[in-house]
C-alpha atoms as a printed R data frame, in Angstrom:
    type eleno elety resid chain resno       x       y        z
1   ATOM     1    CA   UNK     A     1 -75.679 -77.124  -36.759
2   ATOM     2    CA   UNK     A     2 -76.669 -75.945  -40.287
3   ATOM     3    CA   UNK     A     3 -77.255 -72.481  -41.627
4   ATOM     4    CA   UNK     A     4 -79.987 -72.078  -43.915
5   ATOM     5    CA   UNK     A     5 -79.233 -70.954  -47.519
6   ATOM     6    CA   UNK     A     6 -82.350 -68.481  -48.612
7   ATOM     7    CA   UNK     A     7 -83.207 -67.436  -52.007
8   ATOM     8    CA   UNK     A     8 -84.163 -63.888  -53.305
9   ATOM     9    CA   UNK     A     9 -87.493 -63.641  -55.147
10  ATOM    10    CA   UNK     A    10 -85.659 -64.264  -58.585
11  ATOM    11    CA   UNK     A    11 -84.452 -67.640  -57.226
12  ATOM    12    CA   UNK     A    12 -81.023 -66.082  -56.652
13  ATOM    13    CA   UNK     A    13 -79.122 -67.800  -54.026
14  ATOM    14    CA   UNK     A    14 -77.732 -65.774  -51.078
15  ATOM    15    CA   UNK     A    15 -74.567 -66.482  -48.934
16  ATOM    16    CA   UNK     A    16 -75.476 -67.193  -45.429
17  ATOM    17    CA   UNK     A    17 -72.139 -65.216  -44.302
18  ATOM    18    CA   UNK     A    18 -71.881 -61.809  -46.621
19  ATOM    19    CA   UNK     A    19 -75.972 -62.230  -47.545
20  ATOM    20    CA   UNK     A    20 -75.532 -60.901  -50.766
21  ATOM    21    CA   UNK     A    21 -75.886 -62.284  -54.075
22  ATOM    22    CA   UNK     A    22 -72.762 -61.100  -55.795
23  ATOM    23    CA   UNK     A    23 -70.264 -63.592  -54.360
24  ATOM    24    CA   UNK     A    24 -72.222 -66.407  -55.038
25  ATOM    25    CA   UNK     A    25 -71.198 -68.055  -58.394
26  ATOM    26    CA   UNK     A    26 -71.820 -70.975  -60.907
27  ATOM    27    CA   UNK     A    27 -69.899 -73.608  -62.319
28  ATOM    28    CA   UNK     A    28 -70.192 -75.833  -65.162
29  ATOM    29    CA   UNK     A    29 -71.327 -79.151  -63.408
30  ATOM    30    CA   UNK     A    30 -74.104 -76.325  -61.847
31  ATOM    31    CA   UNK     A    31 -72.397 -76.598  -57.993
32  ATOM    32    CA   UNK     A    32 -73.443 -72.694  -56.537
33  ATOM    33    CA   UNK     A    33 -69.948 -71.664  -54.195
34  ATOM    34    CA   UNK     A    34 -69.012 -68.592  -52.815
35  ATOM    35    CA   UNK     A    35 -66.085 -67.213  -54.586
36  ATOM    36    CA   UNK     A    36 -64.812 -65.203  -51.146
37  ATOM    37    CA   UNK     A    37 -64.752 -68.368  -48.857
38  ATOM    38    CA   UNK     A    38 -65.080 -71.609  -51.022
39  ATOM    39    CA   UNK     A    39 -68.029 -72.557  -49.220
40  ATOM    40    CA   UNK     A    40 -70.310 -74.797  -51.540
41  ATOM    41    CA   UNK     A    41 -73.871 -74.029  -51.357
42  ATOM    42    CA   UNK     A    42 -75.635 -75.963  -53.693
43  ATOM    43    CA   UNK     A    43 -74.005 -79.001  -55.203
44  ATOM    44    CA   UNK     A    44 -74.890 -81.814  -57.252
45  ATOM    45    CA   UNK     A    45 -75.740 -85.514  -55.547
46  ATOM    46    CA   UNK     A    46 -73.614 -87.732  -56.189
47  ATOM    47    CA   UNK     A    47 -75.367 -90.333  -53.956
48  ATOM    48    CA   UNK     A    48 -77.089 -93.556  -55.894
49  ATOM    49    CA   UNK     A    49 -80.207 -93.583  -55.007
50  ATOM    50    CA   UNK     A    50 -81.026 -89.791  -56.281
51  ATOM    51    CA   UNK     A    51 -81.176 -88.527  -59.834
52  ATOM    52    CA   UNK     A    52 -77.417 -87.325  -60.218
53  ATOM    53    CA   UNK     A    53 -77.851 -83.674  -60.996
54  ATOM    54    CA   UNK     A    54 -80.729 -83.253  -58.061
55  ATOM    55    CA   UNK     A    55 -79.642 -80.440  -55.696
56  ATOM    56    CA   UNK     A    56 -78.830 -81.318  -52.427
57  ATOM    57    CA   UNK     A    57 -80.449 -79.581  -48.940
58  ATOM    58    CA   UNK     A    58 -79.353 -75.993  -48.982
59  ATOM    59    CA   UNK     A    59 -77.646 -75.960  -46.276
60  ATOM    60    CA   UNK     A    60 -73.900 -75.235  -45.133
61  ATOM    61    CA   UNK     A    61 -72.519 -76.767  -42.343
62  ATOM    62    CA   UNK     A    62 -71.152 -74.507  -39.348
63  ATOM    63    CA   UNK     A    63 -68.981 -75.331  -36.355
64  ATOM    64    CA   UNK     A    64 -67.964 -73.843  -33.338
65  ATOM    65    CA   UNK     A    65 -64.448 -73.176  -32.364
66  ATOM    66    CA   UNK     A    66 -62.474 -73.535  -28.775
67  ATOM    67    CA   UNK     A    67 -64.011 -69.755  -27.772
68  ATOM    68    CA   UNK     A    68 -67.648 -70.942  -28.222
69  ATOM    69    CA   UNK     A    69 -67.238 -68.224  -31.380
70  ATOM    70    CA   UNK     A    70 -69.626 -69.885  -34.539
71  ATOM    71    CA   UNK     A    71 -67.588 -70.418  -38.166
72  ATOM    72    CA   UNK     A    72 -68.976 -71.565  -40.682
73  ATOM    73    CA   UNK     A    73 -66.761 -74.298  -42.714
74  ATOM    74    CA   UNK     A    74 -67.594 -76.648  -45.651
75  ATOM    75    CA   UNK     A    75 -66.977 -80.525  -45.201
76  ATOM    76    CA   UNK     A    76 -65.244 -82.449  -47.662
77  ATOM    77    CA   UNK     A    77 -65.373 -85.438  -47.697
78  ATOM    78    CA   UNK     A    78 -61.925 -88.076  -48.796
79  ATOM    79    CA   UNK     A    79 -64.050 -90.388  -50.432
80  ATOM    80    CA   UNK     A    80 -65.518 -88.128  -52.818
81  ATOM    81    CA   UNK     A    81 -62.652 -87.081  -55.660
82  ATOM    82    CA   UNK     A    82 -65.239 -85.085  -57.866
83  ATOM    83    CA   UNK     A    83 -66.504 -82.780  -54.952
84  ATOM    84    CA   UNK     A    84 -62.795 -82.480  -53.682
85  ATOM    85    CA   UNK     A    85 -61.882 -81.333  -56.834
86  ATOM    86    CA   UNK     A    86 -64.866 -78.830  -56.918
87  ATOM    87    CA   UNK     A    87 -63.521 -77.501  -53.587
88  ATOM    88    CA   UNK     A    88 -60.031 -76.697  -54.609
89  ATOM    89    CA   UNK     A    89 -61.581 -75.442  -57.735
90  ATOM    90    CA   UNK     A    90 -63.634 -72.988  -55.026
91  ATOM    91    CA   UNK     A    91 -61.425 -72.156  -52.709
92  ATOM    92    CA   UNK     A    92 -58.964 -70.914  -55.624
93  ATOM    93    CA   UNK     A    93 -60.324 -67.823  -55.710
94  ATOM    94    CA   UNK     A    94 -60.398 -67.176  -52.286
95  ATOM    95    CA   UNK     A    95 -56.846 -67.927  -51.632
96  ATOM    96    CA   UNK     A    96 -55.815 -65.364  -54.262
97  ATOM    97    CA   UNK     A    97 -57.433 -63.094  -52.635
98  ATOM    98    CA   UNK     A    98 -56.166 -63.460  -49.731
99  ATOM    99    CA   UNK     A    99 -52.562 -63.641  -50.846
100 ATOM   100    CA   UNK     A   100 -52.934 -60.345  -52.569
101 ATOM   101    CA   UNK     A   101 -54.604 -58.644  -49.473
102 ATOM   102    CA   UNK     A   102 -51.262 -59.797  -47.826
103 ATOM   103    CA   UNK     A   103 -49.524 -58.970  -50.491
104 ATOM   104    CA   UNK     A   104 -50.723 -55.270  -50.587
105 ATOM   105    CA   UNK     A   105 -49.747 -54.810  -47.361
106 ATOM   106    CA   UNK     A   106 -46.814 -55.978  -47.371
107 ATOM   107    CA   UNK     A   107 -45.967 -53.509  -50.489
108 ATOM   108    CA   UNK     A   108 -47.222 -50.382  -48.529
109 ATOM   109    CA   UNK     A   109 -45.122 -51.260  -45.805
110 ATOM   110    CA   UNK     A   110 -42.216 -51.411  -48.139
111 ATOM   111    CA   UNK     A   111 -42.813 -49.013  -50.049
112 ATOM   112    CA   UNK     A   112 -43.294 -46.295  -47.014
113 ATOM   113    CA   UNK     A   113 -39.838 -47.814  -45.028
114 ATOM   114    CA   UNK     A   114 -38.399 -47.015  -48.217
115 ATOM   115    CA   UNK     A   115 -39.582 -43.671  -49.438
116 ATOM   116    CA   UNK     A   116 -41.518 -41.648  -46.520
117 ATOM   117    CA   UNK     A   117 -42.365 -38.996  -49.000
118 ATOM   118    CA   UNK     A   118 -44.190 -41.806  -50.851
119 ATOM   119    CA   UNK     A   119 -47.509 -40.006  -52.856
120 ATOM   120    CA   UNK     A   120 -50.673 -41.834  -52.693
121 ATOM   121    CA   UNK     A   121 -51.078 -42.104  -56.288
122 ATOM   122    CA   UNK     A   122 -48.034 -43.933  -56.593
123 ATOM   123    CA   UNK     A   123 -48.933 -46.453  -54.339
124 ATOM   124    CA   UNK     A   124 -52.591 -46.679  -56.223
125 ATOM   125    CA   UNK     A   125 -49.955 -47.406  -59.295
126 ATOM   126    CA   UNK     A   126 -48.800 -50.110  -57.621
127 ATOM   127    CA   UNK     A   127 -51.705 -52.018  -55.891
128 ATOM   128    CA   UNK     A   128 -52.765 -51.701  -59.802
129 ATOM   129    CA   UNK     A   129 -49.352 -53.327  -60.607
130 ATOM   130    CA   UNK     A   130 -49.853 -56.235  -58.028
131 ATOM   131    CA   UNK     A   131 -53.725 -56.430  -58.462
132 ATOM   132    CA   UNK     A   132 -52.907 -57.488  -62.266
133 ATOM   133    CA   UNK     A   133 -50.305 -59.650  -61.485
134 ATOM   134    CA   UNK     A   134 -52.911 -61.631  -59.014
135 ATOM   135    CA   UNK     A   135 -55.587 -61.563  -62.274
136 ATOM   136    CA   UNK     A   136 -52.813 -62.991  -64.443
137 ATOM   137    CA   UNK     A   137 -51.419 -65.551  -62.021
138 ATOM   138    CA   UNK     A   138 -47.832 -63.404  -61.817
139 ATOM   139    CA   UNK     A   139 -48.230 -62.846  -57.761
140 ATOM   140    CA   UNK     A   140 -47.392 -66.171  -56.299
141 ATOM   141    CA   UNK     A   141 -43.756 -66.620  -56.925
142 ATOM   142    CA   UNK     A   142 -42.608 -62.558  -57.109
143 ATOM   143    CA   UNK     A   143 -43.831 -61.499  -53.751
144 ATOM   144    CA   UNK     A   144 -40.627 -60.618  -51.933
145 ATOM   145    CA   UNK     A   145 -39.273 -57.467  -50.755
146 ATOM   146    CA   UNK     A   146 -37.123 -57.579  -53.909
147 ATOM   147    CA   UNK     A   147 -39.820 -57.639  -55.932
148 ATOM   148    CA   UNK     A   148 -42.130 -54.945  -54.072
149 ATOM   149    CA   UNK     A   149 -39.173 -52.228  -54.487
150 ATOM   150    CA   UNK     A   150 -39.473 -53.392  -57.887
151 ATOM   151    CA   UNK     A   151 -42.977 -52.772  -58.079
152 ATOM   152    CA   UNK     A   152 -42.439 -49.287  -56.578
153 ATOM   153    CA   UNK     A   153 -39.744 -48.694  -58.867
154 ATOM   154    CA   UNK     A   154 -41.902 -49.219  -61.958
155 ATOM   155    CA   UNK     A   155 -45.237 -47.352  -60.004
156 ATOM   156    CA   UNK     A   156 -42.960 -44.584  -59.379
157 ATOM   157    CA   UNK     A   157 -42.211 -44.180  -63.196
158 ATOM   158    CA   UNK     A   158 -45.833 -44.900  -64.373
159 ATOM   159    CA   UNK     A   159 -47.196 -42.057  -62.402
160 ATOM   160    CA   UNK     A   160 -44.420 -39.462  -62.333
161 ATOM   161    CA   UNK     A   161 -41.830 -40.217  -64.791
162 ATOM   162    CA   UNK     A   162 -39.274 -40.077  -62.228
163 ATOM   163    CA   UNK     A   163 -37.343 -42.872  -60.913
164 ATOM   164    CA   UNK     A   164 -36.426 -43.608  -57.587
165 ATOM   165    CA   UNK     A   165 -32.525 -43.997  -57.224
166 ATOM   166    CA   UNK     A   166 -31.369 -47.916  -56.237
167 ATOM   167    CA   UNK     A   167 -29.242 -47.263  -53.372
168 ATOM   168    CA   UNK     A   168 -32.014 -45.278  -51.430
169 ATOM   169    CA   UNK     A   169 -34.639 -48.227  -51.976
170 ATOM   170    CA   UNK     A   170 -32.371 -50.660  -50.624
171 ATOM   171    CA   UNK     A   171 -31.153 -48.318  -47.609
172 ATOM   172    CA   UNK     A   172 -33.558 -49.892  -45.311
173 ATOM   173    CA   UNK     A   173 -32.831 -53.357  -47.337
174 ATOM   174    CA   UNK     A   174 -29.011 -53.632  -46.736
175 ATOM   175    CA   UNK     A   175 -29.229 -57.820  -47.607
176 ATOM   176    CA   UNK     A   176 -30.424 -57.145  -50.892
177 ATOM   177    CA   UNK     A   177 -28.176 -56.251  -53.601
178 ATOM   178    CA   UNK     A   178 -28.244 -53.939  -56.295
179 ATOM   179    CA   UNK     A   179 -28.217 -56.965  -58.624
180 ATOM   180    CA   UNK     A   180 -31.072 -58.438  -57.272
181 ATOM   181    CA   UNK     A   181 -33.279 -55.613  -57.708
182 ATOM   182    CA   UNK     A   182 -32.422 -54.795  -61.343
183 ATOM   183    CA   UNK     A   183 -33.171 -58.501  -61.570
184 ATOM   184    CA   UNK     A   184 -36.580 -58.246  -60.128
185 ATOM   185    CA   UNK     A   185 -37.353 -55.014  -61.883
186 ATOM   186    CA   UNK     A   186 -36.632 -56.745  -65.322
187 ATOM   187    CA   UNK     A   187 -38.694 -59.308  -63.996
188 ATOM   188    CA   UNK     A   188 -42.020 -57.592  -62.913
189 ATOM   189    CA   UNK     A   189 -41.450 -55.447  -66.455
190 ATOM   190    CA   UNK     A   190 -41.426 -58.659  -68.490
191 ATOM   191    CA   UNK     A   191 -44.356 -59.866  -66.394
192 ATOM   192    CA   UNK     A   192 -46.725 -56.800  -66.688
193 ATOM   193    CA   UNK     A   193 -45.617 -55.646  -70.172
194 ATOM   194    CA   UNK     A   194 -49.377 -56.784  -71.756
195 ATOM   195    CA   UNK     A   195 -50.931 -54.840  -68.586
196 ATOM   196    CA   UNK     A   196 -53.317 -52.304  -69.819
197 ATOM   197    CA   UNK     A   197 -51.843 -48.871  -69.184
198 ATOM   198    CA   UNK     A   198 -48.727 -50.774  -68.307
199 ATOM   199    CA   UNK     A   199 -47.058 -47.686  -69.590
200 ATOM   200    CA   UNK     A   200 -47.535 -43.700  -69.385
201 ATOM   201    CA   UNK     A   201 -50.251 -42.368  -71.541
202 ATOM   202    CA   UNK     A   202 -48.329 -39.279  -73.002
203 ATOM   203    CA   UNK     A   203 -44.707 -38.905  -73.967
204 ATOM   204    CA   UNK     A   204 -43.241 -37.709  -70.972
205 ATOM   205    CA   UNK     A   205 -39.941 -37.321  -73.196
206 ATOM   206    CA   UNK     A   206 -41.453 -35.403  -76.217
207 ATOM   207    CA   UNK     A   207 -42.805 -33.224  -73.532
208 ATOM   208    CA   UNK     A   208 -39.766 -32.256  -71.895
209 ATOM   209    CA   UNK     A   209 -38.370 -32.037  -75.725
210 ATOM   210    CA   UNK     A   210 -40.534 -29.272  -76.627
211 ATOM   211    CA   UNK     A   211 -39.166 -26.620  -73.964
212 ATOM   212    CA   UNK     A   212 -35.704 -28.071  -73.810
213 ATOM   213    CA   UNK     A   213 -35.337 -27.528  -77.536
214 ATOM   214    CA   UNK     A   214 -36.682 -24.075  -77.156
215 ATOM   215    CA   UNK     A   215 -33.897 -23.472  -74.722
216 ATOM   216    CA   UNK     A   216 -31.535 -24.681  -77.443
217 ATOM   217    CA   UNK     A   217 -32.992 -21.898  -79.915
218 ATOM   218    CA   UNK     A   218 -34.867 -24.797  -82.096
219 ATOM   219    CA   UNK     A   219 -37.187 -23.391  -83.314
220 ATOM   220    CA   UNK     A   220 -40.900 -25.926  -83.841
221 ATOM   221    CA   UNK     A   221 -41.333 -24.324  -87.502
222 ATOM   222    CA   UNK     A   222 -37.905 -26.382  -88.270
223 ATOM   223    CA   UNK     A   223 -38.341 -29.913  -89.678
224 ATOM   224    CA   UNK     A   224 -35.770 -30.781  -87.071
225 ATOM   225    CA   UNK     A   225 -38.106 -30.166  -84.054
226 ATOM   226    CA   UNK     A   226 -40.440 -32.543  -85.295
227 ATOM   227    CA   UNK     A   227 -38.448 -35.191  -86.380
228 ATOM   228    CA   UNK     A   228 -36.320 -34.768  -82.609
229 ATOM   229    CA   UNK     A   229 -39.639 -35.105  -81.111
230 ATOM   230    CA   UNK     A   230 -40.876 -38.218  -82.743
231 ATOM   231    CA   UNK     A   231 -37.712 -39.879  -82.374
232 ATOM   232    CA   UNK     A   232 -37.800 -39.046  -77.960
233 ATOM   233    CA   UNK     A   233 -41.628 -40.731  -78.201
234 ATOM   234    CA   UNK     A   234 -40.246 -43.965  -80.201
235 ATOM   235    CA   UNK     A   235 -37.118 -44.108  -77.696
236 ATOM   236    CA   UNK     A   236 -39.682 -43.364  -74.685
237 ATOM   237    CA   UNK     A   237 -41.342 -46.297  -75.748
238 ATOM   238    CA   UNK     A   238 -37.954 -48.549  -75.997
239 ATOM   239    CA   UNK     A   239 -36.431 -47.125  -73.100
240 ATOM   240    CA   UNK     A   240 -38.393 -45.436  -70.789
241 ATOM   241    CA   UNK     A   241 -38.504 -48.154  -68.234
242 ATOM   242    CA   UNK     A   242 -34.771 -48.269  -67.772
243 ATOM   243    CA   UNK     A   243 -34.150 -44.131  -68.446
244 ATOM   244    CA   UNK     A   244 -34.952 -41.053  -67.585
245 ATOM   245    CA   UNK     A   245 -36.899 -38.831  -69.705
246 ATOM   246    CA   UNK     A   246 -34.028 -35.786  -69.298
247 ATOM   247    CA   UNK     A   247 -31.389 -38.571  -70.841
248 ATOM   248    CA   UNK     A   248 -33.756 -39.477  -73.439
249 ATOM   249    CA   UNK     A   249 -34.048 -36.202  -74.640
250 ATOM   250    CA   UNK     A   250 -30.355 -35.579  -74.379
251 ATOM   251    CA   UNK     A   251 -29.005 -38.343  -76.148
252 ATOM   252    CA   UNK     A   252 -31.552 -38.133  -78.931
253 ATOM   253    CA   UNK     A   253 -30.921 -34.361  -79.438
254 ATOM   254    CA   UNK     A   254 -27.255 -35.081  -79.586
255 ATOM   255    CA   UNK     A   255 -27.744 -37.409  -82.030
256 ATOM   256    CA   UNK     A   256 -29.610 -35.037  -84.053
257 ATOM   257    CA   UNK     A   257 -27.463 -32.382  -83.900
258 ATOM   258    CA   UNK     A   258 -24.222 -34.524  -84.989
259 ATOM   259    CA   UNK     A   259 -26.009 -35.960  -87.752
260 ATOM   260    CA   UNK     A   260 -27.229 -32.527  -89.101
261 ATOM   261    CA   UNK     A   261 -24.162 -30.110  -88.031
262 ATOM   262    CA   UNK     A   262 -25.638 -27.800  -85.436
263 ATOM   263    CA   UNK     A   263 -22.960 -26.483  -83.355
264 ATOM   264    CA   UNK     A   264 -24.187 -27.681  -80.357
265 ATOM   265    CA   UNK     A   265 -22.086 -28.874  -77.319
266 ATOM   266    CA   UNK     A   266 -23.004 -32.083  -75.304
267 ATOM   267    CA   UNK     A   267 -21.964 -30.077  -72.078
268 ATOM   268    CA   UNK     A   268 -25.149 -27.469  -73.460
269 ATOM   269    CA   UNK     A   269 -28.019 -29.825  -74.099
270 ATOM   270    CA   UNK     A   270 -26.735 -32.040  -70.586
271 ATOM   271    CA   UNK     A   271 -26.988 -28.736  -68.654
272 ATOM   272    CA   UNK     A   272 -30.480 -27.477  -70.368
273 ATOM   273    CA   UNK     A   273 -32.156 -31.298  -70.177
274 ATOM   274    CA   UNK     A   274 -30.660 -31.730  -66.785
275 ATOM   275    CA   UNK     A   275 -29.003 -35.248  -67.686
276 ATOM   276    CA   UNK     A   276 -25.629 -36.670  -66.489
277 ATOM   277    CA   UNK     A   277 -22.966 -37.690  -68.849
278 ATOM   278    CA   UNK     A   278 -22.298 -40.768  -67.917
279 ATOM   279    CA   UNK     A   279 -25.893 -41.564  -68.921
280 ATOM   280    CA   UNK     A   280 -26.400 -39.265  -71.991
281 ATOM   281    CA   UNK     A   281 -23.558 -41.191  -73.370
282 ATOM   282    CA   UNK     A   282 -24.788 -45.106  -72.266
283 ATOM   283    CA   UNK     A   283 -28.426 -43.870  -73.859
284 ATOM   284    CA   UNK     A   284 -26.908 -43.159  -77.207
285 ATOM   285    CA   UNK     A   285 -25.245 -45.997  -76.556
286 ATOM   286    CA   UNK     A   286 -28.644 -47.700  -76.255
287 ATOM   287    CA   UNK     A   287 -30.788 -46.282  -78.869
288 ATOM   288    CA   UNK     A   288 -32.264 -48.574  -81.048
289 ATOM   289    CA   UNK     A   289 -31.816 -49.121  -85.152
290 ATOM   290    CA   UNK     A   290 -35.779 -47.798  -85.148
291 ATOM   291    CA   UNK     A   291 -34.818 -44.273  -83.466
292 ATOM   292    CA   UNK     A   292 -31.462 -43.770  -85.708
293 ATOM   293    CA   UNK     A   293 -33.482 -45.062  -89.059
294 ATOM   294    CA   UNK     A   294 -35.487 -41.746  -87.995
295 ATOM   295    CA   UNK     A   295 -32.392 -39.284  -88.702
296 ATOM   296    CA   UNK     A   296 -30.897 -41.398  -91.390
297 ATOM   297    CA   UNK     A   297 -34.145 -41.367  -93.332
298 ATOM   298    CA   UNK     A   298 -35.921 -37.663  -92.288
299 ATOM   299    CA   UNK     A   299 -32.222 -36.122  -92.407
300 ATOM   300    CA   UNK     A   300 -30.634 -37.840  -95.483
301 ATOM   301    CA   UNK     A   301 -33.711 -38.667  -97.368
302 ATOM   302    CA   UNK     A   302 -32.105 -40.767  -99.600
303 ATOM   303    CA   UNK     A   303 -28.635 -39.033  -99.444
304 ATOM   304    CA   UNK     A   304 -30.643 -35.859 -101.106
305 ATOM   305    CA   UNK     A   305 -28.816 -32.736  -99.451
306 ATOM   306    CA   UNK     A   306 -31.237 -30.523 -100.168
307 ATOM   307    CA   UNK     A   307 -32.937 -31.951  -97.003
308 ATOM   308    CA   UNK     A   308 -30.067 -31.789  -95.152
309 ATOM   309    CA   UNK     A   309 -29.785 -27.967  -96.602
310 ATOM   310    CA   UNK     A   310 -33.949 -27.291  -95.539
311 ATOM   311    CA   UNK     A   311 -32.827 -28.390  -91.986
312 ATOM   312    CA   UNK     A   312 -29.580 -26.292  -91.622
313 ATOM   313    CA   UNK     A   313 -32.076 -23.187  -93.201
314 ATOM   314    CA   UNK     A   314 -30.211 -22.977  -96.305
315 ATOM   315    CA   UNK     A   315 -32.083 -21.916  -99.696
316 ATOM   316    CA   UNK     A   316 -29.641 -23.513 -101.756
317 ATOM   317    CA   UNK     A   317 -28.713 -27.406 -102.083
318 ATOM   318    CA   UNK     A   318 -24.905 -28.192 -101.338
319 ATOM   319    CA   UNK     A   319 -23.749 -30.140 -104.614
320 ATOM   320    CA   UNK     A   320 -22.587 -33.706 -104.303
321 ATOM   321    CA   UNK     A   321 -19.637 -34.673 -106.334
322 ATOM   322    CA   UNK     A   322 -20.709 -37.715 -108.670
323 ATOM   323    CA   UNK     A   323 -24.042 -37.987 -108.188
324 ATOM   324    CA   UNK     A   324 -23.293 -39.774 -104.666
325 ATOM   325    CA   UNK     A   325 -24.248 -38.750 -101.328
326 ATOM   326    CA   UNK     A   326 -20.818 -37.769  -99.899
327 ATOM   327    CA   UNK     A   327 -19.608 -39.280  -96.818
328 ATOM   328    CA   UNK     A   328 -19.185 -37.228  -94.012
329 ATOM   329    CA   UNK     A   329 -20.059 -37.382  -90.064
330 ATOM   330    CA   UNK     A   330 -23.563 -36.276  -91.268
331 ATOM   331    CA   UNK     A   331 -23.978 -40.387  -92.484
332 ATOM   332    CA   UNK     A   332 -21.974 -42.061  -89.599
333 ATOM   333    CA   UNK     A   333 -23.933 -42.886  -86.808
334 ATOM   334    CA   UNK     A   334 -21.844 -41.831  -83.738
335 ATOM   335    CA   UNK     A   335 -21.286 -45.059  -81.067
336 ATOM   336    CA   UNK     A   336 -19.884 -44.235  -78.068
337 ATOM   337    CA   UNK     A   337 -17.895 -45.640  -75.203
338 ATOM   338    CA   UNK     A   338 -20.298 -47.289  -72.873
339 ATOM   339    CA   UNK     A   339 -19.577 -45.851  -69.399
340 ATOM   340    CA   UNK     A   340 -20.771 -46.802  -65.832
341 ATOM   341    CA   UNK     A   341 -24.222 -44.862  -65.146
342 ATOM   342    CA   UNK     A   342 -24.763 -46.696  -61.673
343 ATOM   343    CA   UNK     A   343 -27.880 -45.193  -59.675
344 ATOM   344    CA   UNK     A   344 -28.927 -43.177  -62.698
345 ATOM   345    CA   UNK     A   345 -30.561 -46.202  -65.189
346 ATOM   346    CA   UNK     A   346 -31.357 -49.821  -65.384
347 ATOM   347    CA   UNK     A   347 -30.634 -51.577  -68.624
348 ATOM   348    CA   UNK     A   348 -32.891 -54.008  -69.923
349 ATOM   349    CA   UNK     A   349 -30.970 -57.565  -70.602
């Protein structure tokens, strides 16, 4: 039995099975396929007693299974390398699809057995997440559970800035380690880092800098609130998949403040940006030669104190003994003991 291929009155051909024109698509040696099922509807003969390049009957060949129930397949046949090849070529397509409809499921299913307070939007983040991968052939080897609390993980962050803590995505996951899912979260970040939007639009960071510094009595007409500012957005951008925002803007305030003298306590800005210690202290660890050039440059300008002396809100320049900048804990970049900050970041490696 054959089902007959018709044609709209443009001469477009329509699929027998979804009888619409949109799935129906053309290659270069000018075979018509569907690109949901495969299924070849027009294809080139490749027999030797017709022109090679004459369309063939438009018809599809059907079958009938063990229910009496009517599917329509396409026959391939062994003998025939160019039109097997022009099947697997079809059928690609299809089978992408339907590893990513699986795929999406499975992630929702994760996703809610791990977080029931799960928020629609983050799971739209993340069937955007897997939907790229599938474009940019990244699905087929990262589609364990590892790799959908990964996915989550990231989605979370994208959408919300927040992170979801490690040990309560693998609480219904006991045989996964926490090893293996900082693994697969470096993994889907290195494999969706081109991904338009990959990242959040605005600086969650300098955001949460703005009112946090007003807290600390910083006032935005000081050359210090802008230059703090900047430097959370360029760390954001560094770091922002492996910290929180609050420990950005910790670590990068107590930066500042060492480097320009404000008598500011790390116990102060932790309580006001809501960071840990452990964290505020592996973040400055962390931060980058970019973020510190920031300070060095906006806050010594050369080694010129009368910078320095416009930040502190003094009218007069300190002097500087030999025509030197003089060395004090103003130029010394502070490093700090790296310390455990299990559950609250993920380093990149």
């Amino acid at each position: 039995m054959f089902a007959q291929v018709n044609f709209t009155k443009g001469g477009d051909t329509i699929c027998p099975v979804h009888q619409d024109t949109s799935c129906v698509v053309r290659t270069p040696q000018a075979d018509e396929v569907c690109r949901k099922t495969g299924m070849v509807l027009r294809e080139r003969c490749e027999a030797e007693d017709r022109f090679q390049g004459a369309p063939s009957d438009d018809r599809v060949d059907t079958q009938t299974d063990l229910f009496g129930r009517f599917s329509t397949v396409t026959s391939i046949s062994t003998n025939n390398p160019a039109l097997a090849r022009l099947h697997a070529l079809a059928t690609a397509p299809a089978l992408a699809e339907q590893v990513l409809d699986a795929t999406l499921n499975d992630f929702v299913r994760t996703a809610r057995s791990a977080v029931r307070t799960v928020t629609d939007p983050v799971l739209e983040r993340g069937r955007g997440i897997l939907e790229w991968m599938s474009e940019n052939g990244g699905l087929q080897k990262r589609r364990s559970t590892a790799h959908l609390l990964a996915v989550l993980y990231q989605a979370a962050y994208e959408e919300s800035g927040a992170f979801q803590p490690l040990d309560v995505l693998l609480r219904p996951h006991p045989s996964i380690s926490a090893d293996e899912l900082k693994s697969a979260i470096r993994l889907i970040r290195k494999g969706i880092q081109d991904r338009p939007f990959g990242k959040v639009q605005k600086s969650l960071a300098a955001e949460l800098a703005h009112s946090v510094l007003k807290r600390l009595n910083i006032e935005p007409k000081e050359a210090l609130y802008e230059v703090i500012t900047d430097a959370c957005e360029i760390a954001e951008e560094e770091l922002a998949r492996a910290v929180r925002p609050s420990t950005i803007v910790a670590s990068v305030i107590w930066l500042a403040v060492q480097l320009c003298g404000r008598p500011l306590k790390l116990k102060d800005i932790k309580e006001v940006a809501q960071a840990g210690d452990a964290a505020v202290r592996t973040a400055v660890k962390e931060l980058s030669p970019k973020v510190r050039r920031i300070f060095t440059e906006e806050f010594l300008q050369g080694g010129k104190p009368a910078v320095l002396a416009r930040l502190e809100g003094q009218e007069r320049a300190l002097p500087v003994m030999g025509g030197a900048p003089a060395e004090s804990a103003l130029t010394r970049l502070p490093y700090l003991p790296l310390e455990d900050a299990q559950g609250d970041a993920v380093m990149q490696g």
